[in-house]
N, CA, C and O atoms as a MOPAC input file, in Angstrom:
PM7 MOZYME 1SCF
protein

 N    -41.16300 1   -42.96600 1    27.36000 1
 C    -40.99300 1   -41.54100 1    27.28600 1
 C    -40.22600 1   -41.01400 1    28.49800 1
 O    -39.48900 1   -40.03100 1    28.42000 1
 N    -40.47000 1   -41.85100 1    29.85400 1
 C    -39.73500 1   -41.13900 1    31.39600 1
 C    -38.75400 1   -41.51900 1    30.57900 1
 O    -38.46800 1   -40.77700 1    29.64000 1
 N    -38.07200 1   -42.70400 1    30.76800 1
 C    -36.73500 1   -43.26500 1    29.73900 1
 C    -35.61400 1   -42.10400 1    28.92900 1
 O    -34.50500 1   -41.58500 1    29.05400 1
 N    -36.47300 1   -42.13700 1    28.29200 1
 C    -35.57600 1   -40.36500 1    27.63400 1
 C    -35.80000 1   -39.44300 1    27.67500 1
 O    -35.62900 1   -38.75300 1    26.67000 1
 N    -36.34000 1   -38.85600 1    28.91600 1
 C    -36.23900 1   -37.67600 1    29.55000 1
 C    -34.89400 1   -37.57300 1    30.42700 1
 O    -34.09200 1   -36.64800 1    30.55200 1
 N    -34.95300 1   -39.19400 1    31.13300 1
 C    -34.01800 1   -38.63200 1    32.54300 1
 C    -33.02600 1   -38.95000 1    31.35700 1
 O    -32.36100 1   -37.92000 1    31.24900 1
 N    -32.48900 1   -40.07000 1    30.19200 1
 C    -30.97800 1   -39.62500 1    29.09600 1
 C    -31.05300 1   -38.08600 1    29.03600 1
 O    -30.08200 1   -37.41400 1    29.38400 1
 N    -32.29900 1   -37.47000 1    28.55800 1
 C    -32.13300 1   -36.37900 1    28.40200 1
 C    -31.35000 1   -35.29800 1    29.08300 1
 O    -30.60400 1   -34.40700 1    28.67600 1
 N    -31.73200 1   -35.64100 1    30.13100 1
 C    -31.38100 1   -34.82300 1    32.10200 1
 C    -30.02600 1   -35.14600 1    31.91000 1
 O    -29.29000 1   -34.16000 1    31.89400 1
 N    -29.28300 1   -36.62700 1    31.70500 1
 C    -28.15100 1   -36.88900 1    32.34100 1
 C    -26.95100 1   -36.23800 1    31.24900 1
 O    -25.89000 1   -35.67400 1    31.51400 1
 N    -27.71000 1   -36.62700 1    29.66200 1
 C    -26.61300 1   -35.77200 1    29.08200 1
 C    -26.66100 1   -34.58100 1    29.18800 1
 O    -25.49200 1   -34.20600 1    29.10200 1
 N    -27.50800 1   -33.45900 1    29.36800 1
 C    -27.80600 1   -32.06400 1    29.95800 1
 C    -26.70800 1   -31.81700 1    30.80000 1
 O    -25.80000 1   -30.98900 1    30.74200 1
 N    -27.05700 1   -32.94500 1    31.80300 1
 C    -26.34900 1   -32.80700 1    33.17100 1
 C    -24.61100 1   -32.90500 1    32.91400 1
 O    -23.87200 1   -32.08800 1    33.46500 1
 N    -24.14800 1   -33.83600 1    32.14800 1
 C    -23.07800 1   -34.23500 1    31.40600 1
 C    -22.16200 1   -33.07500 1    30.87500 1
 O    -20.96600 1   -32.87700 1    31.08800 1
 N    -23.40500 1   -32.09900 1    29.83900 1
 C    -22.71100 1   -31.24700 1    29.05200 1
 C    -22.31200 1   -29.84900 1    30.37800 1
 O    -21.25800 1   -29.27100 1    30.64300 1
 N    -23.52900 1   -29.74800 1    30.87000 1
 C    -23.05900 1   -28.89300 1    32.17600 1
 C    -21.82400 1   -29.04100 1    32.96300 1
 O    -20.99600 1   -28.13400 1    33.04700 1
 N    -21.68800 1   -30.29800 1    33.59900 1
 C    -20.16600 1   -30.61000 1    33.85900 1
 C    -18.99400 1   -30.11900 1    32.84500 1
 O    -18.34600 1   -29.17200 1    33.28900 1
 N    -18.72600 1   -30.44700 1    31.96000 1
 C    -17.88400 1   -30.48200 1    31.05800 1
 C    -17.89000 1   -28.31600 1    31.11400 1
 O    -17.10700 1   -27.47700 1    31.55900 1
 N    -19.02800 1   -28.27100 1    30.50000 1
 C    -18.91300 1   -26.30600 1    30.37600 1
 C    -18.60800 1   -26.29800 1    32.12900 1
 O    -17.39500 1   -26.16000 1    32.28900 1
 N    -19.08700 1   -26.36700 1    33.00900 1
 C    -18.65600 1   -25.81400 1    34.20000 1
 C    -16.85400 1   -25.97700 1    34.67200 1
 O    -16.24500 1   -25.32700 1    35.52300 1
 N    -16.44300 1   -26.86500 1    33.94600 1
 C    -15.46300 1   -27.40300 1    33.96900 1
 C    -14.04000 1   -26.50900 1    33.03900 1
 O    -12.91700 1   -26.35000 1    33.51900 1
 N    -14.45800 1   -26.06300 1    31.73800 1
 C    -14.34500 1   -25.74700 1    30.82700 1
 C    -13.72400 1   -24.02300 1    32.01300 1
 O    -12.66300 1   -23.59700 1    32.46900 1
 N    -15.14300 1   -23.62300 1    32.00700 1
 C    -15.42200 1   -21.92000 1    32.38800 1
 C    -14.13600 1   -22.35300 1    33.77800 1
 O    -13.11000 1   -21.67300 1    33.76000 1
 N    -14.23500 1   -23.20600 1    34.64500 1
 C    -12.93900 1   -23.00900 1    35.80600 1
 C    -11.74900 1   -22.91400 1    35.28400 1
 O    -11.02800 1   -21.95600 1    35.56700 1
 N    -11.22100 1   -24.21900 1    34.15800 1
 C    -10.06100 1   -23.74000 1    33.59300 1
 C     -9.95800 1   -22.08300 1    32.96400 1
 O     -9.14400 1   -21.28400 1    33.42700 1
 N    -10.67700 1   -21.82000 1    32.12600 1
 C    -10.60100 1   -20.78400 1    31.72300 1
 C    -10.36400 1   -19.04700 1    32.92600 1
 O     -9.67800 1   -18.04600 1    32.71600 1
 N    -11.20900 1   -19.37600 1    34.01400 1
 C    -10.52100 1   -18.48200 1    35.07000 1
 C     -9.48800 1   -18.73800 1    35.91300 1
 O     -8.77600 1   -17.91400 1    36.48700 1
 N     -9.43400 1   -20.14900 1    35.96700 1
 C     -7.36800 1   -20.55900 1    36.13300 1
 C     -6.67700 1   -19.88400 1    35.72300 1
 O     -5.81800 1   -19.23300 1    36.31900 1
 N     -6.99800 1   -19.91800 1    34.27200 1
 C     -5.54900 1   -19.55800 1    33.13500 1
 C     -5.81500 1   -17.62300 1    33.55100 1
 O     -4.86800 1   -16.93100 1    33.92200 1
 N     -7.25700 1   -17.05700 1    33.38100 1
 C     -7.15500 1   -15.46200 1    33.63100 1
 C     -6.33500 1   -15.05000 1    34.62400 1
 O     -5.49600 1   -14.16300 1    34.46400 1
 N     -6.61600 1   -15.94400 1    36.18800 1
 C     -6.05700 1   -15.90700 1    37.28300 1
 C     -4.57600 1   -15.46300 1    37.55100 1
 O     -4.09100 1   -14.55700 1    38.22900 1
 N     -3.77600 1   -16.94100 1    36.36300 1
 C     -2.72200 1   -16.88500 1    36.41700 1
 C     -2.18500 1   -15.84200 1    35.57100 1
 O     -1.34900 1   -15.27200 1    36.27300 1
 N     -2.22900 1   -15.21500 1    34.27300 1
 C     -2.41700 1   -14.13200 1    33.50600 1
 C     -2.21500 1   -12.59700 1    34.33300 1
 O     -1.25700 1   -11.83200 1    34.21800 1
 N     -3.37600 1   -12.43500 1    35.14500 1
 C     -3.44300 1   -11.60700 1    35.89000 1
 C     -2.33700 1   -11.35800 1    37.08400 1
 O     -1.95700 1   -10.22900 1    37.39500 1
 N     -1.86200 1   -12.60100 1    37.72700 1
 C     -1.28700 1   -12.66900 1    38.52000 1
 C     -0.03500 1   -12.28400 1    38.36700 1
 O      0.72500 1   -11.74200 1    39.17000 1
 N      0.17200 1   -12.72300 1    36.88600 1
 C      1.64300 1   -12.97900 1    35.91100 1
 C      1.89200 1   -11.09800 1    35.75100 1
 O      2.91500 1   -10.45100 1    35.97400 1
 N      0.76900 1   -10.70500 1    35.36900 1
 C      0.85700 1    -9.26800 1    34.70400 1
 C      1.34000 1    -8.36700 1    35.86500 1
 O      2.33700 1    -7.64500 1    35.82000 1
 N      0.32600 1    -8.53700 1    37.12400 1
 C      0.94000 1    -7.66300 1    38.31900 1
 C      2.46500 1    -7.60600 1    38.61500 1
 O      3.17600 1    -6.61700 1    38.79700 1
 N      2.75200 1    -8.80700 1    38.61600 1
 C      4.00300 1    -8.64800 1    38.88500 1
 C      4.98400 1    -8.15000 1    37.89200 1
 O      6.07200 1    -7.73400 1    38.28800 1
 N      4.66000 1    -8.16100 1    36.52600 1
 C      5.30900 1    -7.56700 1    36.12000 1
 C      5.50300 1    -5.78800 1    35.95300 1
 O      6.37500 1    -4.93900 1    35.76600 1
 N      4.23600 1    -5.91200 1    36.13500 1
 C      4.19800 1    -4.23700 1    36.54100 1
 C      4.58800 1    -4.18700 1    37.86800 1
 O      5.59200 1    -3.48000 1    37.94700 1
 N      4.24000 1    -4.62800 1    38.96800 1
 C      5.71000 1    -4.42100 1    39.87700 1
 C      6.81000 1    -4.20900 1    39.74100 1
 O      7.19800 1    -3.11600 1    40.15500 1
 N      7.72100 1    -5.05200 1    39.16600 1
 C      9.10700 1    -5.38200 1    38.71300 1
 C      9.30000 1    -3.74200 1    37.47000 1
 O     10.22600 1    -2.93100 1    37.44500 1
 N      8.35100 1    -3.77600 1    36.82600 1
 C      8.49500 1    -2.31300 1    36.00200 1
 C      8.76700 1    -1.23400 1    36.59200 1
 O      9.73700 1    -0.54100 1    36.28400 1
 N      7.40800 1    -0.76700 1    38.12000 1
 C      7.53400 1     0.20100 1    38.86100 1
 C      8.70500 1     0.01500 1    39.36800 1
 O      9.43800 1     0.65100 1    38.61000 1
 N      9.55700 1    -0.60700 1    40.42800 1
 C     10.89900 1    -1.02400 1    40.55300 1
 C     11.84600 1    -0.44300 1    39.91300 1
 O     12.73200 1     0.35600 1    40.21500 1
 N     11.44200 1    -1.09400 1    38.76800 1
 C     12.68000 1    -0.77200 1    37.72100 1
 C     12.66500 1     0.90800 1    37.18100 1
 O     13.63100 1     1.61100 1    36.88500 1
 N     11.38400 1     1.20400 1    37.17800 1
 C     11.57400 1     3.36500 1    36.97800 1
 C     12.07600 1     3.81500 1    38.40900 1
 O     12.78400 1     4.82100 1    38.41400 1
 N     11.83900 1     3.27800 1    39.48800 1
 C     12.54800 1     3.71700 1    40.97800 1
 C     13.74100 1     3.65100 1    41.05500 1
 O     14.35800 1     4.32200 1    41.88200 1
 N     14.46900 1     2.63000 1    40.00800 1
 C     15.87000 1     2.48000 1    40.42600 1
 C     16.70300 1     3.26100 1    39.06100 1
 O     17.91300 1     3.48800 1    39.07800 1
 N     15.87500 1     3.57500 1    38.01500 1
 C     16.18900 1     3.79400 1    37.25000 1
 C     16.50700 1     5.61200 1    37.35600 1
 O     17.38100 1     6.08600 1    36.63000 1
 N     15.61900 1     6.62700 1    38.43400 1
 C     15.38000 1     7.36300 1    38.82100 1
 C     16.40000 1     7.96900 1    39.55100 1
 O     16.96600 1     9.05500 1    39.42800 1
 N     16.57400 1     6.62000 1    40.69700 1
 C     17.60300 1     6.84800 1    41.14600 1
 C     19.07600 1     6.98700 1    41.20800 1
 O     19.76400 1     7.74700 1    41.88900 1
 N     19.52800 1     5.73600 1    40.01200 1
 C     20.27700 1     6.10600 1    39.09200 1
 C     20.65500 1     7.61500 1    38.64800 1
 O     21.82400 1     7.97100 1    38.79400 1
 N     19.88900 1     8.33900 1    38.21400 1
 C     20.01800 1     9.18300 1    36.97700 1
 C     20.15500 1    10.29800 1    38.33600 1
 O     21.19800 1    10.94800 1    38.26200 1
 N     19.25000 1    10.64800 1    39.61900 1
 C     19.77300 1    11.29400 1    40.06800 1
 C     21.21300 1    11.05700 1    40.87400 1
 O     21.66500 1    12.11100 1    41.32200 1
 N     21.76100 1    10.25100 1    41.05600 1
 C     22.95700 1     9.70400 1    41.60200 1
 C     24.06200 1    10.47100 1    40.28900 1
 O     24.97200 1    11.18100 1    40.71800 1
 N     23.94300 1    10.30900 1    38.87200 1
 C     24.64100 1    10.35900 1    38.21100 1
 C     24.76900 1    12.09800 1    38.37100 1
 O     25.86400 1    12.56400 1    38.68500 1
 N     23.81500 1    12.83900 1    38.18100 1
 C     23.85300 1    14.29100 1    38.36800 1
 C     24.31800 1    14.60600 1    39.45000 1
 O     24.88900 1    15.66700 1    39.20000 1
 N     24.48500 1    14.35200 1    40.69700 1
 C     25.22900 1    14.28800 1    41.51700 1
 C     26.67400 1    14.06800 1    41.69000 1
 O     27.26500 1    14.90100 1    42.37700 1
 N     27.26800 1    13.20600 1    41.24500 1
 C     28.33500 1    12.48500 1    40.58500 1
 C     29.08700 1    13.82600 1    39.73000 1
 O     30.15800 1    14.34600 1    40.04400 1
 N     28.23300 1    14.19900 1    38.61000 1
 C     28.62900 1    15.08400 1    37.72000 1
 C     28.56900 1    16.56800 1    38.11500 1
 O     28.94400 1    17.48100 1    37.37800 1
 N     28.09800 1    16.70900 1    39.25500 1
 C     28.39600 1    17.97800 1    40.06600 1
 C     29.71800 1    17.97200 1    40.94200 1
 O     30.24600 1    19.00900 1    41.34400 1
 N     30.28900 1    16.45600 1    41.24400 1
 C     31.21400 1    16.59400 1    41.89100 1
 C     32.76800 1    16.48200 1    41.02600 1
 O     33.88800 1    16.72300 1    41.47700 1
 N     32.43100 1    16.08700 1    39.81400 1
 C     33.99400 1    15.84000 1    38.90300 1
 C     33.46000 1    17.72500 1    38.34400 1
 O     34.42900 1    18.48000 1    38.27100 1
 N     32.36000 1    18.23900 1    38.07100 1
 C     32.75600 1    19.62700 1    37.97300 1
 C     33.44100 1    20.73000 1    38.64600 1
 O     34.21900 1    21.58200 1    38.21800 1
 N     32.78000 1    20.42000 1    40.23300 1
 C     33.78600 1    20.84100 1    41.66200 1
 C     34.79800 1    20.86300 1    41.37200 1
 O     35.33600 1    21.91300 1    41.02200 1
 N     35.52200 1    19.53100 1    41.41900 1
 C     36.49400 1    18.88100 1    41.42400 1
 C     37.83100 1    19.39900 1    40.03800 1
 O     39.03800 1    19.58300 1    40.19200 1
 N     37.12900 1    19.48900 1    38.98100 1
 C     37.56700 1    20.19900 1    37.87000 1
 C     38.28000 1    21.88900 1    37.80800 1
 O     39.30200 1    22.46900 1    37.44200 1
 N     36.85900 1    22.17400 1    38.48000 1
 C     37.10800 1    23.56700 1    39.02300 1
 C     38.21000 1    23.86600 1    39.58900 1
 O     39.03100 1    24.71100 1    39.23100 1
 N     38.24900 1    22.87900 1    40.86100 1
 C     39.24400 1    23.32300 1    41.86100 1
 C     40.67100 1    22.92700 1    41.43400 1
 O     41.60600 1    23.64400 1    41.78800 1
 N     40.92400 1    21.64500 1    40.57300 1
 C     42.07100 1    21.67200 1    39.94100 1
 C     42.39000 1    22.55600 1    38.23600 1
 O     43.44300 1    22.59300 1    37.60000 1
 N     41.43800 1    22.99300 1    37.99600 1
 C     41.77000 1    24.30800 1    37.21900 1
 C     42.26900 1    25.82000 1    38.06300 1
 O     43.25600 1    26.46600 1    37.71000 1
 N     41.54800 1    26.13100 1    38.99500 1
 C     41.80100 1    27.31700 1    40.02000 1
 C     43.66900 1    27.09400 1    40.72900 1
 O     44.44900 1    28.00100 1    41.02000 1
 N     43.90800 1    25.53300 1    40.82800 1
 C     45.23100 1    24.97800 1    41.13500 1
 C     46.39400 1    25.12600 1    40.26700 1
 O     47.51200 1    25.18400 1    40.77700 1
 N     46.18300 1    25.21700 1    38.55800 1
 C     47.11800 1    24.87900 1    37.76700 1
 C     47.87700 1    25.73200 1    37.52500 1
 O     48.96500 1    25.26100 1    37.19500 1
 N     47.83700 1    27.15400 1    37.52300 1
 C     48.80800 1    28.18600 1    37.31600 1
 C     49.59300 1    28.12900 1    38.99800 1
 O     50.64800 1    28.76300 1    38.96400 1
 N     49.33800 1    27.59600 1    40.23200 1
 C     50.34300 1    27.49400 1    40.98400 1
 C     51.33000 1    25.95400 1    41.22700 1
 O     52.05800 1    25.61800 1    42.16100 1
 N     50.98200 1    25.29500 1    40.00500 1
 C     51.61500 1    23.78300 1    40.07100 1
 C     53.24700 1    24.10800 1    39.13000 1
 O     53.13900 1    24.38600 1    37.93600 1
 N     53.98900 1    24.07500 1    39.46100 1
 C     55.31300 1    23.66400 1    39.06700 1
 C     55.57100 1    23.89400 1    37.28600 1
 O     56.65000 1    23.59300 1    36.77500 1

Protein backbone atom coordinates (compact mmCIF):
# COMPACT_ATOMS: atom_id res chain seq x y z
CA UNK A 1 0.00 0.00 0.00
CA UNK A 2 3.27 2.65 0.98
CA UNK A 3 4.26 1.31 -2.69
CA UNK A 4 1.43 3.15 -4.35
CA UNK A 5 1.09 5.94 -2.49
CA UNK A 6 4.63 7.34 -3.06
CA UNK A 7 3.66 6.13 -7.50
CA UNK A 8 0.89 8.02 -6.43
CA UNK A 9 3.02 11.22 -5.07
CA UNK A 10 5.47 10.87 -8.00
CA UNK A 11 2.92 10.89 -10.78
CA UNK A 12 1.05 13.84 -8.84
CA UNK A 13 4.37 15.23 -8.62
CA UNK A 14 4.98 14.51 -12.49
CA UNK A 15 1.64 16.01 -13.58
CA UNK A 16 2.50 19.19 -11.44
CA UNK A 17 5.73 19.64 -13.33
CA UNK A 18 4.33 19.35 -16.66
CA UNK A 19 1.09 22.04 -15.57
CA UNK A 20 3.75 24.25 -13.85
CA UNK A 21 5.57 24.06 -16.92
CA UNK A 22 2.66 24.41 -19.21
CA UNK A 23 1.27 27.81 -17.03
CA UNK A 24 5.28 29.40 -17.64
CA UNK A 25 5.03 28.89 -21.30
CA UNK A 26 1.76 30.24 -21.37
CA UNK A 27 2.97 33.64 -19.50
CA UNK A 28 6.02 33.62 -21.96
CA UNK A 29 3.82 33.77 -24.87
CA UNK A 30 1.31 36.71 -22.72
CA UNK A 31 4.66 38.40 -21.93
CA UNK A 32 5.71 38.47 -25.36
CA UNK A 33 2.06 39.51 -26.70
CA UNK A 34 2.05 42.24 -24.32
CA UNK A 35 5.35 43.38 -25.03
CA UNK A 36 4.58 43.05 -28.87
CA UNK A 37 1.28 45.22 -28.31
CA UNK A 38 3.09 48.18 -26.40
CA UNK A 39 5.12 48.79 -28.89
CA UNK A 40 2.88 48.91 -31.23
CA UNK A 41 0.91 51.38 -29.64
CA UNK A 42 4.02 53.30 -29.34
CA UNK A 43 4.86 53.27 -32.96
CA UNK A 44 0.87 54.31 -33.37
CA UNK A 45 1.24 57.27 -30.81
CA UNK A 46 4.35 58.31 -33.04
CA UNK A 47 2.69 57.91 -35.93
CA UNK A 48 -0.61 60.51 -34.81
CA UNK A 49 2.51 62.96 -33.65
CA UNK A 50 3.93 62.96 -36.94
CA UNK A 51 0.92 62.71 -38.60
CA UNK A 52 -0.23 66.01 -36.68
CA UNK A 53 2.56 67.47 -37.52
CA UNK A 54 2.36 66.95 -40.93
CA UNK A 55 -1.07 68.40 -41.35
CA UNK A 56 -0.05 71.41 -39.35
CA UNK A 57 3.08 72.01 -41.55
CA UNK A 58 0.75 71.64 -44.58
CA UNK A 59 -1.65 74.60 -43.32
CA UNK A 60 1.17 76.53 -42.96
CA UNK A 61 2.56 75.82 -46.33
CA UNK A 62 -0.97 76.75 -47.65
CA UNK A 63 -0.95 80.06 -45.93
CA UNK A 64 2.16 80.82 -47.64
CA UNK A 65 1.31 79.91 -51.60
CA UNK A 66 -1.97 82.10 -50.50
CA UNK A 67 0.43 85.13 -49.43
CA UNK A 68 2.30 84.45 -52.13
CA UNK A 69 -0.75 84.32 -54.63
CA UNK A 70 -1.97 87.40 -53.24
CA UNK A 71 1.02 89.28 -53.72
CA UNK A 72 1.49 88.14 -57.31
CA UNK A 73 -2.16 88.94 -58.05
CA UNK A 74 -1.78 92.65 -56.31
CA UNK A 75 1.56 92.55 -59.02
CA UNK A 76 -0.26 91.66 -62.31
CA UNK A 77 -1.91 94.77 -63.57
CA UNK A 78 1.74 96.44 -63.18
CA UNK A 79 3.62 93.50 -65.20
CA UNK A 80 4.19 94.34 -68.90
Amino acid sequence: MVITRIKDVTGVAKVCECIDKDIEEKNNRINRRTWESKRLEDRMDNMCKRIAFLEEANIKKEGCINYLEGIVESMSNKLC
